[in-house]
ChimeraX commands (.cxc) that place a marker at each C-alpha (Angstrom):
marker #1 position 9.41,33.27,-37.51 radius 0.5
marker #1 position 10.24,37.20,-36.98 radius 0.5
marker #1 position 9.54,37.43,-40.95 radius 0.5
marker #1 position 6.60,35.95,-40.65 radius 0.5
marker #1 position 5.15,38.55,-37.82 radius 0.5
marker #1 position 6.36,41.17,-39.12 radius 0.5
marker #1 position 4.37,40.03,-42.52 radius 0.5
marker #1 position 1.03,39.40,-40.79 radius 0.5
marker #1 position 1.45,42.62,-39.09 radius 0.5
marker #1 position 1.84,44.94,-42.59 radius 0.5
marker #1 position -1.03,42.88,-44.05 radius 0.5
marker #1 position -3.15,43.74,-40.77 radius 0.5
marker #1 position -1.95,47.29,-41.02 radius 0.5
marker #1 position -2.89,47.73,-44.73 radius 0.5
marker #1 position -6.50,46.25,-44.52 radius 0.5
marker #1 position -7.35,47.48,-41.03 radius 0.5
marker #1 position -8.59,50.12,-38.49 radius 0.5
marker #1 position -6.78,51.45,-35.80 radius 0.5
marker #1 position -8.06,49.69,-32.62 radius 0.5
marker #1 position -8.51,46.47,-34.91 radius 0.5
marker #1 position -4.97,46.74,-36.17 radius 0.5
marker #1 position -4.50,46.73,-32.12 radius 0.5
marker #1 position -5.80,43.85,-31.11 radius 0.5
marker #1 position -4.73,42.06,-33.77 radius 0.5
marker #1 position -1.28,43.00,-33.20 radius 0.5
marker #1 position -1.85,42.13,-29.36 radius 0.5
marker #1 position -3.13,38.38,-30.15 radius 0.5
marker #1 position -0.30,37.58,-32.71 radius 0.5
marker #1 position 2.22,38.91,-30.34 radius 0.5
marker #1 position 1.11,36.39,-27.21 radius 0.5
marker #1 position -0.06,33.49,-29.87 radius 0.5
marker #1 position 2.15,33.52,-32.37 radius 0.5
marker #1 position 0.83,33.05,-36.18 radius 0.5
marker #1 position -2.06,30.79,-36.81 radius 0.5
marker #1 position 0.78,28.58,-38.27 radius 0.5
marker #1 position 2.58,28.38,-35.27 radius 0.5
marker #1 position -0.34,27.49,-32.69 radius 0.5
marker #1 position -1.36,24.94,-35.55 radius 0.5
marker #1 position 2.15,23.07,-34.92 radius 0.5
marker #1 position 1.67,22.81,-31.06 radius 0.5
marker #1 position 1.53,19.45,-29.56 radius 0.5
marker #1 position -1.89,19.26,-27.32 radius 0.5
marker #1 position -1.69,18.41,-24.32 radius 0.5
marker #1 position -2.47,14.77,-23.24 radius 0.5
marker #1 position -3.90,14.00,-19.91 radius 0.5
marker #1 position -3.04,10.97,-18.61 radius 0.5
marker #1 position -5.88,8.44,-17.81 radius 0.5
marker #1 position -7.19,7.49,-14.73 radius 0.5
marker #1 position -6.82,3.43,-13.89 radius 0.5
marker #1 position -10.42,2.72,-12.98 radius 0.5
marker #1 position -11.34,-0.49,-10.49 radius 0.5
marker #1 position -9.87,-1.16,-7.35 radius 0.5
marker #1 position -7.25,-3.84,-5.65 radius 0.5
marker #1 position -8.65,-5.93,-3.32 radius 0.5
marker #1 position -6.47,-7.79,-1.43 radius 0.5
marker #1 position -7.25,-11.30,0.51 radius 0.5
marker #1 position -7.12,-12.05,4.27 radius 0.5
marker #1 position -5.48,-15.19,3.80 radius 0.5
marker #1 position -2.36,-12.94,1.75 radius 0.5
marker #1 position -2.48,-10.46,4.94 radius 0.5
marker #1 position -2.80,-13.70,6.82 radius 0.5
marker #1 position 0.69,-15.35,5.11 radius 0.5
marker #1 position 2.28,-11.97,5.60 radius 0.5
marker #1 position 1.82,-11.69,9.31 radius 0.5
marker #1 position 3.44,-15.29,9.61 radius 0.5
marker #1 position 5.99,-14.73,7.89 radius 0.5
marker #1 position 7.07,-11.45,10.11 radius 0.5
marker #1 position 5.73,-13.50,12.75 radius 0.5
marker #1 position 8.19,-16.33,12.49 radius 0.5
marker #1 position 10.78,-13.37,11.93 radius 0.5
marker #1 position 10.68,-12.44,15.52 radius 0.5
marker #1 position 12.87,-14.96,17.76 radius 0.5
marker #1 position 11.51,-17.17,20.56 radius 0.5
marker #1 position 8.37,-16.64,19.30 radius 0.5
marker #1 position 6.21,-19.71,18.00 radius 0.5
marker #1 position 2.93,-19.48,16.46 radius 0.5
marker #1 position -0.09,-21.03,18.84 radius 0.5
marker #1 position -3.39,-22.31,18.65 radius 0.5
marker #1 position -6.30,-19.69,19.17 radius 0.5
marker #1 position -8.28,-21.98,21.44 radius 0.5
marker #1 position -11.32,-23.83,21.19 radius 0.5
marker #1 position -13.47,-21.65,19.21 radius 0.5
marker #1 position -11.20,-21.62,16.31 radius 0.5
marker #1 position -10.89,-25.72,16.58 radius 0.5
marker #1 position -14.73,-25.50,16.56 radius 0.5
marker #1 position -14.34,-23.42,13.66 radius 0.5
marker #1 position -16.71,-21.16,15.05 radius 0.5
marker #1 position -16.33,-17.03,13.47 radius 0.5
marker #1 position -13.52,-16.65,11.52 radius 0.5
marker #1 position -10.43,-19.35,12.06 radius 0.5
marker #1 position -6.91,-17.82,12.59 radius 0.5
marker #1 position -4.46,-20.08,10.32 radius 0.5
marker #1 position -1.75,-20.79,12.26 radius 0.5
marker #1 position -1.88,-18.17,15.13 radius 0.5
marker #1 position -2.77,-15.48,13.07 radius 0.5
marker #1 position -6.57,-13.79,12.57 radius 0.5
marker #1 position -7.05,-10.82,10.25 radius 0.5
marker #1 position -10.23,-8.44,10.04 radius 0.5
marker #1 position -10.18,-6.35,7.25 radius 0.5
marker #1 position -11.92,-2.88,7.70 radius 0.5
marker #1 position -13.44,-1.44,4.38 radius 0.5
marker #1 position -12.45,2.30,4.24 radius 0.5
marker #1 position -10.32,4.53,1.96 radius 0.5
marker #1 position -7.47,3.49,2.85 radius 0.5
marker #1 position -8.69,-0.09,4.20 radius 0.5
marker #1 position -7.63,-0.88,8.00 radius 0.5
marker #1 position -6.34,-3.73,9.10 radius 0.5
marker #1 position -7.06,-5.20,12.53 radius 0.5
marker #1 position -4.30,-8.50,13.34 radius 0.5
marker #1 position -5.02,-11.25,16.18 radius 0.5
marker #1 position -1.99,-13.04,16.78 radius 0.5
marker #1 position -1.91,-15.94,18.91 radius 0.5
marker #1 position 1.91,-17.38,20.26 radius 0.5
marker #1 position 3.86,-19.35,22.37 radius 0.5
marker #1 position 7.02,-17.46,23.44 radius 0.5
marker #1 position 10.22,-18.86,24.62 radius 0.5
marker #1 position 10.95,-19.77,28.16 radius 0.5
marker #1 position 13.43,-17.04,29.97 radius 0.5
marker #1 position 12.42,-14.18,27.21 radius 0.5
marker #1 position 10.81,-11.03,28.32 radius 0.5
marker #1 position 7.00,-11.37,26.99 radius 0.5
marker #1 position 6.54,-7.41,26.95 radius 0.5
marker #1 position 9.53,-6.86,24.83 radius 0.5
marker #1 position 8.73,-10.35,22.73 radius 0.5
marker #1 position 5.32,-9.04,22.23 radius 0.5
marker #1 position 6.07,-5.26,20.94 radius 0.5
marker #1 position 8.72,-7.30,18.64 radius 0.5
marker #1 position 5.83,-9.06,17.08 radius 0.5
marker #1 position 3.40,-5.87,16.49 radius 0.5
marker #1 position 6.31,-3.80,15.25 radius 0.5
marker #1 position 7.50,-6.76,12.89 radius 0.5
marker #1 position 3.27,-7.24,11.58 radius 0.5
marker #1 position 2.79,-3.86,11.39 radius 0.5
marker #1 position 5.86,-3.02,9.23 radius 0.5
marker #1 position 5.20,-6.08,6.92 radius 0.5
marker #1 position 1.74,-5.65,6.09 radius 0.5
marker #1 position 2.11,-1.84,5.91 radius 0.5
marker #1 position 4.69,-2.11,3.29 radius 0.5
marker #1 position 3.70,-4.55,1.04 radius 0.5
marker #1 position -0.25,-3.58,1.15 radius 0.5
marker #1 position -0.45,-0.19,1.21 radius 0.5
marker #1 position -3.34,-1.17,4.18 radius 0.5
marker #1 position -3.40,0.59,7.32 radius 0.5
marker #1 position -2.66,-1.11,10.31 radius 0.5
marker #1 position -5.34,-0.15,12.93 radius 0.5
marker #1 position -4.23,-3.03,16.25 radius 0.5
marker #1 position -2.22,-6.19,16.50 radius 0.5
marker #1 position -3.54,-7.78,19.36 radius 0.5
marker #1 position -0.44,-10.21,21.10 radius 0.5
marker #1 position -2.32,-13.02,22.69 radius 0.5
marker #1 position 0.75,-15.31,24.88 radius 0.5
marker #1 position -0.65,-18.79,24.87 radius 0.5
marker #1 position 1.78,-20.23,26.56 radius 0.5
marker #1 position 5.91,-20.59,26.93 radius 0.5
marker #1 position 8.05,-23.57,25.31 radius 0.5
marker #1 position 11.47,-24.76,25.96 radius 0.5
marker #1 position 14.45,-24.99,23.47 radius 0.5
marker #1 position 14.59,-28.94,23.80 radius 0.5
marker #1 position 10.89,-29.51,23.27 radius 0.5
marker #1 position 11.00,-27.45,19.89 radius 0.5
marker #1 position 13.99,-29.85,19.06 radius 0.5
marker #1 position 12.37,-32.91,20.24 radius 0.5
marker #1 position 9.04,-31.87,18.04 radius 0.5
marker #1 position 11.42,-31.39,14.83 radius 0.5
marker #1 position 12.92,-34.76,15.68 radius 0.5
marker #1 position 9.86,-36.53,16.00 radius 0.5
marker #1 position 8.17,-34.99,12.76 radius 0.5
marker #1 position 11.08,-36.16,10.98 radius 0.5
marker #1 position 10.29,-39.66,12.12 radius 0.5
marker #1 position 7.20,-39.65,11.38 radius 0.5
marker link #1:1,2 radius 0.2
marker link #1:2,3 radius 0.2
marker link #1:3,4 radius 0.2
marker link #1:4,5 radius 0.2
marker link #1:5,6 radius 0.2
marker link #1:6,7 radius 0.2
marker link #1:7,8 radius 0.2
marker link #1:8,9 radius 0.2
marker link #1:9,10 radius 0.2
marker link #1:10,11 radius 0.2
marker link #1:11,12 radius 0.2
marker link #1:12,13 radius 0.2
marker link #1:13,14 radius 0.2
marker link #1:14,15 radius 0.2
marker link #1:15,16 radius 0.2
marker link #1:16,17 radius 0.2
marker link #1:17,18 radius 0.2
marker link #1:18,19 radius 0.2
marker link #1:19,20 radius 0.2
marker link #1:20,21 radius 0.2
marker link #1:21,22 radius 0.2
marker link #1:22,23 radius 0.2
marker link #1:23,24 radius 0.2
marker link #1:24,25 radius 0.2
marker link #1:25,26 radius 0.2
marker link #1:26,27 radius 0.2
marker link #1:27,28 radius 0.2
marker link #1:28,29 radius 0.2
marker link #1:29,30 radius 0.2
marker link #1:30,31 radius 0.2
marker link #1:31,32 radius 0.2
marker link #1:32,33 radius 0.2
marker link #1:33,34 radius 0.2
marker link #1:34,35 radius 0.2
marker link #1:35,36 radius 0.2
marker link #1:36,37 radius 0.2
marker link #1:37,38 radius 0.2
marker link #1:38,39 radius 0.2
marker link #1:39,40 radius 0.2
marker link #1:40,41 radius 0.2
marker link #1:41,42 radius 0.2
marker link #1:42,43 radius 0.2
marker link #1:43,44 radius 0.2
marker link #1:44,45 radius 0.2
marker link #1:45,46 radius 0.2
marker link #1:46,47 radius 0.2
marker link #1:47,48 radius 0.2
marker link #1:48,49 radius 0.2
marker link #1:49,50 radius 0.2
marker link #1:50,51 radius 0.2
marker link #1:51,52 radius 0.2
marker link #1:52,53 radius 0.2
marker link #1:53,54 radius 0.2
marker link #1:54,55 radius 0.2
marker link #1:55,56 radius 0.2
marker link #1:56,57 radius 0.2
marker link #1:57,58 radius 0.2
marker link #1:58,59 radius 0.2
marker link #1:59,60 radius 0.2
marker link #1:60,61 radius 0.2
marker link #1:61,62 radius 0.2
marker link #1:62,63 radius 0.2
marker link #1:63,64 radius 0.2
marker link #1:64,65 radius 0.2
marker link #1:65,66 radius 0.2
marker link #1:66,67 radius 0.2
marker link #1:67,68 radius 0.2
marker link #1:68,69 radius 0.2
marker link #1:69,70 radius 0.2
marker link #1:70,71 radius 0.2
marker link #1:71,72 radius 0.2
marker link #1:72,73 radius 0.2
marker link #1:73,74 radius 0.2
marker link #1:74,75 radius 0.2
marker link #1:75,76 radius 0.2
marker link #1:76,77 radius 0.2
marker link #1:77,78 radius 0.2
marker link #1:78,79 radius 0.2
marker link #1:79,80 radius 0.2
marker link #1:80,81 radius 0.2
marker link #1:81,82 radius 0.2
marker link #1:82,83 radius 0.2
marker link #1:83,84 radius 0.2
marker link #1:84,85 radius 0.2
marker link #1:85,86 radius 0.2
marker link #1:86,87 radius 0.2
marker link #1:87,88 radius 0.2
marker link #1:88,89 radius 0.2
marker link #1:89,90 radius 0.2
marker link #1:90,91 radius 0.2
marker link #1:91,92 radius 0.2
marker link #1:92,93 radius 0.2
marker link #1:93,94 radius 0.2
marker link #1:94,95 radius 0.2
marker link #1:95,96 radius 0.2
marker link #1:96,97 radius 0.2
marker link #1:97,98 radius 0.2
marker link #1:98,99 radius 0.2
marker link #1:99,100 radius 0.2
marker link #1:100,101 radius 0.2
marker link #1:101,102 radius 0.2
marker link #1:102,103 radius 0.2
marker link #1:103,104 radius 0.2
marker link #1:104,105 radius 0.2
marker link #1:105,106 radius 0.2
marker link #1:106,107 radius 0.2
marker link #1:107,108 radius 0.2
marker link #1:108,109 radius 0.2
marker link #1:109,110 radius 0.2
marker link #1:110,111 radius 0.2
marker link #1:111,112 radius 0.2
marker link #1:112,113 radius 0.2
marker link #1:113,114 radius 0.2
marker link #1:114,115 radius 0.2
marker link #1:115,116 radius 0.2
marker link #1:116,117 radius 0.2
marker link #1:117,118 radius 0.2
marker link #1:118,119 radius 0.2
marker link #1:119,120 radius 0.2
marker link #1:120,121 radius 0.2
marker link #1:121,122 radius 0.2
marker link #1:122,123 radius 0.2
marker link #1:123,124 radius 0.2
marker link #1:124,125 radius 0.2
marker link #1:125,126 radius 0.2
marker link #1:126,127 radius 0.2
marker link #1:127,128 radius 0.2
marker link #1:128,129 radius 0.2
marker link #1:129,130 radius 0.2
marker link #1:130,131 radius 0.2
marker link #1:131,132 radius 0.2
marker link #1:132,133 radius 0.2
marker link #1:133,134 radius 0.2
marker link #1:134,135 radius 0.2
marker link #1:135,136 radius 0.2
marker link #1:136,137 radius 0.2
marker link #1:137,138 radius 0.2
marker link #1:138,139 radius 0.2
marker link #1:139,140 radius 0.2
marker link #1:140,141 radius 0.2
marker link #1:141,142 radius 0.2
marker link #1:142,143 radius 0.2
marker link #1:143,144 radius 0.2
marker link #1:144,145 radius 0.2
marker link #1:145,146 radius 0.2
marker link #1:146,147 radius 0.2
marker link #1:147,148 radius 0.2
marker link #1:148,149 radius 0.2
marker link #1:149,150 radius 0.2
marker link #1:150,151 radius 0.2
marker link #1:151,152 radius 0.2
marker link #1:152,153 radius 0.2
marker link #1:153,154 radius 0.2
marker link #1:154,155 radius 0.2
marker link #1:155,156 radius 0.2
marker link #1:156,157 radius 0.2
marker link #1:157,158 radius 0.2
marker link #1:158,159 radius 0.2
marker link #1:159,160 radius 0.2
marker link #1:160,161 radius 0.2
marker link #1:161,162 radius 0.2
marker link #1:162,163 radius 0.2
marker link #1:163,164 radius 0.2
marker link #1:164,165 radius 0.2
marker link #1:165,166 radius 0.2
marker link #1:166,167 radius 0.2
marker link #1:167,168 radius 0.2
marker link #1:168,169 radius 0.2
marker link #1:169,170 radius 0.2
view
């Protein structure tokens, strides 16, 4: 490569001026020959994935159970009447999600539950945000903006055994 410069530069020096013979020596020394900038590899950019993910309420929805029925002594409830009159949007099995479009997209969780007799419902209910929250925030990518704890009632161990008895029964 040195050979090579120091070639280009006598051949400049013969057939040149002065403040040509300059700035030609300037440019080879910072480029290198035209041989050499030739050989370089350009410079790829990487494309762009165009589109966007859109994820379902009923996959939120199926998350938040699942971290739902994480939490102990909690059971999923019934939302009330105006989800068995399917009237707005009907929470599947204790669970309603709103879906805020944004950049990043918020999530907004209604959960509806039955917590165990003798269990402390505060602590039982920041169990159940904290275990929603984590879940859908992880495997979305979505912001969690509320989960809303609604206590529908309190059950006893023996009736949840008696209810798994009697569906096997059945």
């Amino acid at each position: 490569m040195d050979e090579e410069r120091e070639k280009n530069l006598s051949e400049l020096k013969e057939g040149t001026d002065k403040d040509t013979y300059d700035d030609e020596i300037q440019n080879v020394n910072e480029y290198g020959t035209e041989e050499e900038t030739a050989q370089e590899e350009p410079v790829l950019e990487e494309a762009q994935p165009q589109g966007e993910v859109v994820i379902a309420e009923e996959v939120i929805s199926q998350m938040a159970i699942e971290a739902l029925k994480s939490v102990s002594g909690v059971l999923p409830a019934s939302s009330g009447l105006v989800a068995n009159l399917r009237l707005g949007r009907r929470p599947t099995s204790g669970v309603k999600i709103t879906i805020e479009e944004g950049t990043p997209n918020e999530v907004v969780v209604d959960t509806y539950i039955s917590v165990k007799y003798g269990l402390r419902i505060p602590d039982i209910a920041w169990d159940v945000q904290e275990a929603i929250k984590n879940q859908i925030e992880n495997y979305t990518g979505y912001i969690v903006k509320a989960v809303n704890v609604h206590v529908q009632g309190i059950h006893f161990a023996e009736n949840k055994q008696q209810d798994q008895y009697a569906d096997n029964i059945q």
